[in-house]
C-alpha positions as CSV (number, residue, x, y, z in Angstrom):
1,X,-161.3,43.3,44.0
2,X,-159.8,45.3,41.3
3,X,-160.8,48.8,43.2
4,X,-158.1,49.7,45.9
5,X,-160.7,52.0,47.5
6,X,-162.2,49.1,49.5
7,X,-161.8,46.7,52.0
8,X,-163.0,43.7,54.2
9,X,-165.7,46.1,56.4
10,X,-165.1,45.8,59.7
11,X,-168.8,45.4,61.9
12,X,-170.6,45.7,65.2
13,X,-172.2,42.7,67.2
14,X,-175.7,43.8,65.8
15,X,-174.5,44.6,62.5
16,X,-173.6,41.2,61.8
17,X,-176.6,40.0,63.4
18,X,-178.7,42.4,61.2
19,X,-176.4,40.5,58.2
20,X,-177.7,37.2,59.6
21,X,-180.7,37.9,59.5
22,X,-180.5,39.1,55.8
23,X,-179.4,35.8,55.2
24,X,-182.3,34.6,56.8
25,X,-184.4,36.3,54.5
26,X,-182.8,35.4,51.6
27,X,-182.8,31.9,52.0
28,X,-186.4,31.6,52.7
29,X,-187.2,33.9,49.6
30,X,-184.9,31.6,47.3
31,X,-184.6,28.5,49.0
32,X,-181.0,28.6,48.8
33,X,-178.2,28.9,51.3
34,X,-176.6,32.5,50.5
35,X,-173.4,34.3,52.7
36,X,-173.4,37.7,52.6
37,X,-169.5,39.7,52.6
38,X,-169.3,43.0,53.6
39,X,-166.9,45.3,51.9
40,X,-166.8,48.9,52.8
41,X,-165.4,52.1,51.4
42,X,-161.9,53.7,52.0
């Protein structure tokens, strides 16, 4: 990323299941197989 003022976000156990279940979501919505990155302010 061209922004210094983030980085690689650093998440609880339910957080990322939270994520996972975004995922979840996303894939039945579109029908396709997204990953979701999490990048967090400085």
């Amino acid at each position: 990323m061209a922004d210094k003022n983030y980085r690689i976000a650093s998440i609880t156990d339910d957080e990322a299941t939270e994520i996972k279940k975004a995922e979840a979501e996303v894939k039945k919505i579109t029908g396709k197989d997204f990953v979701l990155i999490a990048w967090e302010k400085d």
